[in-house]
C-alpha positions as CSV (number, residue, x, y, z in Angstrom):
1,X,-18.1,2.7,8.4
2,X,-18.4,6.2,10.5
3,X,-21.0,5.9,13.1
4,X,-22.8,8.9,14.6
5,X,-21.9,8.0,18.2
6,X,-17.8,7.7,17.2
7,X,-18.0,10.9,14.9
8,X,-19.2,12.7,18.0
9,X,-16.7,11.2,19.9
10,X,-13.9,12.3,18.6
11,X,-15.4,15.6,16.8
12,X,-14.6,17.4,19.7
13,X,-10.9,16.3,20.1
14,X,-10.4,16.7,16.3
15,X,-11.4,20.4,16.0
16,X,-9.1,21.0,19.8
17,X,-5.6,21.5,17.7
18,X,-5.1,21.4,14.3
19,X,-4.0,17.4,12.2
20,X,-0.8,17.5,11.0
21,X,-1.2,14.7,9.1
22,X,-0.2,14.5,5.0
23,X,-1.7,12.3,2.7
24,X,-0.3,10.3,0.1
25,X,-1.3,7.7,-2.8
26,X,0.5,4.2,-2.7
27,X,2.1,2.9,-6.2
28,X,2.0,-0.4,-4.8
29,X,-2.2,-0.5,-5.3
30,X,-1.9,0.3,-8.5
31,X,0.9,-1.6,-9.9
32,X,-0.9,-4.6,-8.0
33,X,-4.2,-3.7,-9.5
34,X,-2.0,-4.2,-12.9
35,X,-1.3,-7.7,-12.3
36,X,-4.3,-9.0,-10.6
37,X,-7.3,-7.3,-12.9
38,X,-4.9,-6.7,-16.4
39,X,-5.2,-2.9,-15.7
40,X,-2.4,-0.7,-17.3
41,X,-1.1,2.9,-15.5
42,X,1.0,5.3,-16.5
43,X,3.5,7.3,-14.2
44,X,2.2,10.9,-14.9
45,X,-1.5,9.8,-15.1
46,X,-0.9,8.4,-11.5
47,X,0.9,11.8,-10.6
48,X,-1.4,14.1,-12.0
49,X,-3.7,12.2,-10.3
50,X,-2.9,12.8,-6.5
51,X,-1.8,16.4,-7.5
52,X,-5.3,17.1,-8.7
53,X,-6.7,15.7,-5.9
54,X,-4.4,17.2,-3.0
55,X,-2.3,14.4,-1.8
56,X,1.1,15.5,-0.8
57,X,3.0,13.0,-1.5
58,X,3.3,9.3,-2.6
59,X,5.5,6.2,-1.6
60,X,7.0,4.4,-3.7
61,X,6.8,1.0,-5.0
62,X,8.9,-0.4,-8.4
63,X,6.7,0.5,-10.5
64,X,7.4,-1.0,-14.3
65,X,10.8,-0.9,-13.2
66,X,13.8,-1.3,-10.5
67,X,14.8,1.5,-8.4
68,X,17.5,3.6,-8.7
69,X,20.3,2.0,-7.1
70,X,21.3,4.1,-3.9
71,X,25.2,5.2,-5.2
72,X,23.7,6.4,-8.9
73,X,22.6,10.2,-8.1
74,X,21.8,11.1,-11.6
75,X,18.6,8.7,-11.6
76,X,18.0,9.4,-7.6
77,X,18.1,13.2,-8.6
78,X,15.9,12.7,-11.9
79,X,13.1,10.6,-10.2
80,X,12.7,13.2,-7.5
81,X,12.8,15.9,-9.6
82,X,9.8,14.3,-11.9
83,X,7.8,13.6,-8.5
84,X,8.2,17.1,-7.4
85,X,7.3,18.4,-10.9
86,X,4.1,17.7,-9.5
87,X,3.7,19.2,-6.3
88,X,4.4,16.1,-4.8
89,X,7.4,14.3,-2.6
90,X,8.1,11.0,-1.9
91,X,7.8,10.3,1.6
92,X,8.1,6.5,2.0
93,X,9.9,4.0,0.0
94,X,8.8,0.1,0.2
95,X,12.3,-1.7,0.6
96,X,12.7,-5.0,-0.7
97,X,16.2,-6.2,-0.2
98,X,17.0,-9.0,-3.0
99,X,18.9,-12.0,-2.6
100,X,18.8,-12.4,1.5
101,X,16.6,-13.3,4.0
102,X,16.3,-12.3,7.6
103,X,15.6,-14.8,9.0
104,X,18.0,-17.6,7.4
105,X,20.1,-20.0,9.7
106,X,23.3,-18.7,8.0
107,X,24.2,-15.4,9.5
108,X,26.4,-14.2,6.5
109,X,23.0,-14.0,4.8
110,X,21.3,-11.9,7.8
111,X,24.3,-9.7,7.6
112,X,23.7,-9.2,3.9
113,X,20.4,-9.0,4.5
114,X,21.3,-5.8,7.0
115,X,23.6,-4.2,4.6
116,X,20.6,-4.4,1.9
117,X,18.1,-2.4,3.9
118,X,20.2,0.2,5.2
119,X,21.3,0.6,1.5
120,X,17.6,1.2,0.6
121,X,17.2,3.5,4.0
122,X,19.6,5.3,2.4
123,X,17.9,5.7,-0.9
124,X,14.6,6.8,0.9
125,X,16.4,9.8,2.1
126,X,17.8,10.0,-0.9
127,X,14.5,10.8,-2.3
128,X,13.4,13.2,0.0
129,X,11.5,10.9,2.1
130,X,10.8,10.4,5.9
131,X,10.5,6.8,6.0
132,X,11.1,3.3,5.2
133,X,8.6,0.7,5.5
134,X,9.6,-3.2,4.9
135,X,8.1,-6.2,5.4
136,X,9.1,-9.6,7.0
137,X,9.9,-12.5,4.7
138,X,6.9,-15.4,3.7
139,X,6.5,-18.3,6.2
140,X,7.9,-20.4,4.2
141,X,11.5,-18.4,4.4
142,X,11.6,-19.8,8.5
143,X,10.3,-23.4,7.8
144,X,13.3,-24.8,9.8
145,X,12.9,-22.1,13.0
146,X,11.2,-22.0,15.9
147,X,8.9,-19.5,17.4
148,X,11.7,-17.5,19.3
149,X,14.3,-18.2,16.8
150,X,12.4,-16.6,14.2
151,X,11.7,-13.6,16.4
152,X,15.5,-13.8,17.1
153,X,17.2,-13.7,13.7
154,X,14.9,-10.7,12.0
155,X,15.9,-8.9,15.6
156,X,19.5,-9.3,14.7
157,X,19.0,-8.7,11.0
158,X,17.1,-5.5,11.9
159,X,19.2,-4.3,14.6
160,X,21.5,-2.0,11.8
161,X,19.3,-0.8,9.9
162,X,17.1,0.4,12.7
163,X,20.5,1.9,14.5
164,X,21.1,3.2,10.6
165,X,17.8,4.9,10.5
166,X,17.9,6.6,13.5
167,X,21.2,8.2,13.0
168,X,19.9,9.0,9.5
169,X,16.9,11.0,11.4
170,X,14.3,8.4,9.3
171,X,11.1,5.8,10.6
172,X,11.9,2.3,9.3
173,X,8.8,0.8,9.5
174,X,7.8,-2.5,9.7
175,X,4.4,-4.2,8.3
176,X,3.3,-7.5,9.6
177,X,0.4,-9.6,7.5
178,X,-1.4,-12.9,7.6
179,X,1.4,-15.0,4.9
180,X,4.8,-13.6,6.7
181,X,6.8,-14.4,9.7
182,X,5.5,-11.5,11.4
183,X,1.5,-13.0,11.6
184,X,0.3,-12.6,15.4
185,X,0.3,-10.1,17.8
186,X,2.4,-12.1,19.8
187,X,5.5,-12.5,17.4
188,X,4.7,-8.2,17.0
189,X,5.1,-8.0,20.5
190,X,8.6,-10.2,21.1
191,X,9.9,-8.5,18.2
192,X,9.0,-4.9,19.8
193,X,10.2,-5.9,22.7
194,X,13.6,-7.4,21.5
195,X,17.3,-5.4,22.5
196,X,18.1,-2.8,19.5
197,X,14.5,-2.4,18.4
198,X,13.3,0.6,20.8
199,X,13.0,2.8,17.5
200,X,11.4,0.3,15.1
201,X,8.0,1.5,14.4
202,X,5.2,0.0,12.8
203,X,3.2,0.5,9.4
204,X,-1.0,0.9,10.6
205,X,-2.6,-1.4,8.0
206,X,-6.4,-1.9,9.7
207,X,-6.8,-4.9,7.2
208,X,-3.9,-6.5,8.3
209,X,-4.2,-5.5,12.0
210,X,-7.7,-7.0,11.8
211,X,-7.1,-10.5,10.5
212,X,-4.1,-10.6,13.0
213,X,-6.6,-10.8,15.7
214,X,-8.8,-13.2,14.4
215,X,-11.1,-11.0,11.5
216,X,-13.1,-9.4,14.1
217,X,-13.5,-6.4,12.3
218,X,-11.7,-4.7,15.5
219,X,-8.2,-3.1,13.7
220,X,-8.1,-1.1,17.3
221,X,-7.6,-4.3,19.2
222,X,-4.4,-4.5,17.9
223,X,-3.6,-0.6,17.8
224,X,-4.7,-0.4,21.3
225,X,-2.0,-3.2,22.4
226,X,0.7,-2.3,20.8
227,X,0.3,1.7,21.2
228,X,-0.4,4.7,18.8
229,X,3.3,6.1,19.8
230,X,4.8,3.0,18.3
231,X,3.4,3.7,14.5
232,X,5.9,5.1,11.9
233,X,2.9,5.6,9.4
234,X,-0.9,4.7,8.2
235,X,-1.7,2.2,5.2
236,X,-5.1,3.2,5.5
237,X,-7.9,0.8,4.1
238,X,-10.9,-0.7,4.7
239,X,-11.4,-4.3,5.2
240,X,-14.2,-7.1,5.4
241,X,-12.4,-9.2,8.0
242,X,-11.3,-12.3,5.2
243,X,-8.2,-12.7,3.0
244,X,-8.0,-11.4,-0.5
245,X,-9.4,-13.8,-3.3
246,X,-7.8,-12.7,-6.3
247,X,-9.3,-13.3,-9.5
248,X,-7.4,-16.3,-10.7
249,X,-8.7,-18.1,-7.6
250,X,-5.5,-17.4,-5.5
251,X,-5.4,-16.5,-2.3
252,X,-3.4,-13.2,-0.6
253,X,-3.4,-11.4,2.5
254,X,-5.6,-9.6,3.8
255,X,-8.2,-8.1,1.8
256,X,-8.5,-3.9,1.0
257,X,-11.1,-2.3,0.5
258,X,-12.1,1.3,-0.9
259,X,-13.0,3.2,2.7
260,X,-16.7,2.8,3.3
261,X,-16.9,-0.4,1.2
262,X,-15.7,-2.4,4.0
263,X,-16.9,-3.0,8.0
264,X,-14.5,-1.3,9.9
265,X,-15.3,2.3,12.3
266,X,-12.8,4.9,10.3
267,X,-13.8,7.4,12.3
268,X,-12.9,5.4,15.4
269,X,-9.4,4.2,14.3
270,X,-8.7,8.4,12.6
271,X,-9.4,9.0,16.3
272,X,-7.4,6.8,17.9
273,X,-4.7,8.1,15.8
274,X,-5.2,11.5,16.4
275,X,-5.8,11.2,20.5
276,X,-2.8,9.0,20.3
277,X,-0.8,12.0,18.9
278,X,0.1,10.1,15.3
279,X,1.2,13.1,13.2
280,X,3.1,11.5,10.1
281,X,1.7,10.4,6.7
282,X,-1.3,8.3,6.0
283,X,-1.2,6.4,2.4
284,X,-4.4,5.3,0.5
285,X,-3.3,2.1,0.5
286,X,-4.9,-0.2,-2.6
287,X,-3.4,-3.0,-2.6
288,X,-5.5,-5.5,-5.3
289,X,-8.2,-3.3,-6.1
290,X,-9.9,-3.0,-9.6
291,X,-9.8,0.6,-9.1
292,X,-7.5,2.1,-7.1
293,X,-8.3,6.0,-8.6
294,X,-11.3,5.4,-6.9
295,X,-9.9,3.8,-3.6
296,X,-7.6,6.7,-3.5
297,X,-9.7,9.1,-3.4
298,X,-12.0,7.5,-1.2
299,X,-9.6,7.1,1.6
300,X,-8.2,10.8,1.4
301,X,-12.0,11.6,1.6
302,X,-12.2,9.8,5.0
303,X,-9.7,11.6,6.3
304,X,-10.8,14.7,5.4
305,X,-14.2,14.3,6.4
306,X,-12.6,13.5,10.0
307,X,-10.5,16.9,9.8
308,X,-13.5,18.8,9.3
């Protein structure tokens, strides 16, 4: 929650230049909401949805189906052209590469893993999007490595695709969370650090960013470290500081929360941003919520509110 003191603080700074950032809604909250609450969507109410409101653009997710595979243009050129019907672009595309995993003691499969998500890079631009954004494999995928060989094998499987994206003038983003390989700031760090990953960026979750350093409702401990200049793009939520307890008594990642609902200083980590001289998208990200119209709307609201 916005305190007086860090709305004052960064008032000042915030009116100095003008944002540039866009907004966007995130399929992957309500396809998600879908399968945890039994909610049901449709496309164009989703679409109408964030043109009404004034997002810009959305990133996509498979929603109620695969996507287009990156060689077939017909379905490439008819998805875009139905997002842009709207007023809207996709900017991002979630990846999720099938049937390899970066970090596997073969290296045939990191290498197929490599040619996977540059396939998918290429589909983002495809779409008319800016970015990529994937996400490190479960724990359970690196059960047989150790600390630096995990670290070492995604580097390696990375190391295309980031070289890919950069000649293809696009962020491939990377999103670390309590259940994946990627769980500490420490393993954020190595892999930062690592030869061929000087262009990797990173996706701005403050849920996960939180319960990465301990659920101290502090998402700028771990912005601060690693650096506003290293962040492709914001997943913006707010959080509690605990993992997600789903419905059926499961547990998930970190838990995401409508902005305002949760504990953590928007205003604060919006001015970090904006100090830091972040100038890309921010998605209302809804990851598990019952009602992720609502959450949507709620976060663009926060960021406006901080504009003005």
């Amino acid at each position: 929650m916005q305190t007086r003191r860090s709305f004052l603080a960064v008032s000042a700074a915030a009116l100095a230049k003008p944002t540039l950032w866009k907004t966007a809604i995130g399929l992957n909250g309500f396809g998600s909401s879908e399968r945890a609450f039994g909610k049901k969507y449709e496309l164009d109410e989703i679409l109408k949805f964030a043109r009404d409101e004034g997002f810009d653009g959305v990133e996509w997710w498979p929603f109620h189906g695969p996507y287009p595979d990156p060689g077939d243009a017909a379905a490439i050129r008819a998805l875009r052209s139905k997002v842009e019907g709207f007023g809207l672009r996709i900017f991002s595309v979630q990846t999720a590469p099938r049937g390899a995993n970066p970090v596997s003691a073969d290296r045939a499969v990191r290498e197929k893993y490599s040619e996977l998500l540059k396939a998918q890079i290429d589909l983002a631009k495809k779409l008319g999007g800016e970015a990529a954004g994937m996400w490190p494999p479960p724990l359970a995928a690196a059960k047989d490595a150790s600390e630096d060989e995990i670290v070492e094998r995604l580097a390696e499987s990375l190391r295309p695709a980031v070289r890919h994206a950069t000649d293809q003038g696009m962020i491939l983003a990377i999103e670390g969370e309590p259940p994946l390989v990627i769980n500490s700031p420490a393993r954020y760090k190595k892999l930062l650090a690592a030869p061929g990953m000087k262009e990797l960026k990173v996706i701005f979750d403050p849920s996960h960013f939180d319960l990465l350093t301990g659920g101290k409702l502090r998402p700028d401990i771990l912005l601060e470290d690693l650096g506003v200049s290293r962040i492709g793009y914001v997943q913006l939520t707010d959080g509690d500081g605990t993992l997600l307890k789903r419905p059926d008594g499961t547990v998930g990642t970190s838990k995401h929360l409508a902005a305002g609902d949760g504990k953590y200083d928007m205003g604060r980590l919006l001015g970090m941003l904006h100090k830091g001289g972040f100038r890309g998208w921010i998605q209302m990200d809804t990851w598990e919520t019952e009602d992720p119209f609502r959450a949507s709307r709620r976060g663009r609201e926060a960021v406006s509110r901080f504009r003005s």
